[in-house]
C-alpha positions as CSV (number, residue, x, y, z in Angstrom):
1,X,-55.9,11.6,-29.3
2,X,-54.4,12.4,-25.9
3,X,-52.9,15.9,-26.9
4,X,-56.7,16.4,-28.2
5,X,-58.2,15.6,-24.8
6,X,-55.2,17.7,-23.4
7,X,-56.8,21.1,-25.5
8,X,-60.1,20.3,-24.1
9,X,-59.7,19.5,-20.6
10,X,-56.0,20.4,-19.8
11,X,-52.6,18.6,-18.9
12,X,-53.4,18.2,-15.6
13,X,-56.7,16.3,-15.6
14,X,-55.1,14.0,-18.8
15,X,-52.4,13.2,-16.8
16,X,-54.6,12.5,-13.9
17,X,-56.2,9.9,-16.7
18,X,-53.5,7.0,-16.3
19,X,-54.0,4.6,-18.6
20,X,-55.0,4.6,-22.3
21,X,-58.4,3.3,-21.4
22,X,-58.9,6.0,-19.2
23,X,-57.9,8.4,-22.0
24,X,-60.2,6.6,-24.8
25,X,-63.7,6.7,-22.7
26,X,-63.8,10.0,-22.0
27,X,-62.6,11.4,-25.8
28,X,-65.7,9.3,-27.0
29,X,-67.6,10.3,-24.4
30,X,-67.1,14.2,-25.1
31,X,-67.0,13.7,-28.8
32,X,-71.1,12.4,-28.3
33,X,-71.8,14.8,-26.4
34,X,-70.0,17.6,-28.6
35,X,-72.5,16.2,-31.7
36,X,-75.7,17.7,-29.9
37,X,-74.6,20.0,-27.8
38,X,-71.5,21.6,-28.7
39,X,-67.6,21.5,-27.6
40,X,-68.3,23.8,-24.7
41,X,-70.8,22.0,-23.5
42,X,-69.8,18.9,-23.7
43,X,-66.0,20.1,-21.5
44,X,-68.3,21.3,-18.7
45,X,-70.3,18.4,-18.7
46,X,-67.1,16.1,-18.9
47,X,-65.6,17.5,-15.6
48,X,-68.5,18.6,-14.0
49,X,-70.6,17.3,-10.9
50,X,-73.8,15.3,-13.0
51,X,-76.7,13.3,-11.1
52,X,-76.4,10.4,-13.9
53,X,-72.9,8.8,-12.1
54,X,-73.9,9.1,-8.7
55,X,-73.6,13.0,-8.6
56,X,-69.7,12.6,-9.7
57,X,-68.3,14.2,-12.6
58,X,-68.4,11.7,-16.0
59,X,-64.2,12.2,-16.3
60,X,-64.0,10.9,-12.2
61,X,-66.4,8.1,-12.6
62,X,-64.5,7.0,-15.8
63,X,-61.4,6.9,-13.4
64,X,-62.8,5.2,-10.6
65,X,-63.7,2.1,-12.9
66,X,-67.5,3.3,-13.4
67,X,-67.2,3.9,-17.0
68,X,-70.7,2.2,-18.0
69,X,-72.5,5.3,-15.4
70,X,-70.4,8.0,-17.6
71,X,-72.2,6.4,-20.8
72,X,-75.2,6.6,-19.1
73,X,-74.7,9.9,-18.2
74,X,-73.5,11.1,-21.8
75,X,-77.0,9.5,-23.1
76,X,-79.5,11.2,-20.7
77,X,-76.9,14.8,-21.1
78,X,-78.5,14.5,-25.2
79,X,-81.6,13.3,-24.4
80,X,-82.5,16.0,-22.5
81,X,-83.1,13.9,-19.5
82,X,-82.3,15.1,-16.1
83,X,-82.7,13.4,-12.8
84,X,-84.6,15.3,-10.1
């Protein structure tokens, strides 16, 4: 699974995951999101800023310990819902 997160988001942001938790949450993460929206989609939205986790990118709040705000974020990204 790592070298599959590595094709997605690159070696330097995998290696910037450091442990195997941090590795797991976000290849489930973008593997949800990839089922309704696509794998291109769902990289961008990985790594990218998002209002869900306190306007931090999913991949960073995973990092910083915030996992449960990435999920939250992954769930409103296929709902359709959007903060304002």
């Amino acid at each position: 699974m790592p070298h599959a997160l590595t094709k997605v988001i690159g070696p330097t942001l995998t290696n910037w995951l450091n442990t195997d938790e941090h590795r797991d949450q976000p290849w489930n993460l973008l593997r949800l999101v990839t089922q309704q929206e696509g794998p291109y989609v769902a990289a961008a939205w990985l790594i990218g800023m998002n209002p869900h986790p306190n306007n931090d990118s999913p991949l960073n709040a995973i990092r910083n310990g915030h996992s449960h705000d990435a999920r939250s974020a992954a769930y409103a990204q296929i709902n359709g819902c959007h903060a304002n």
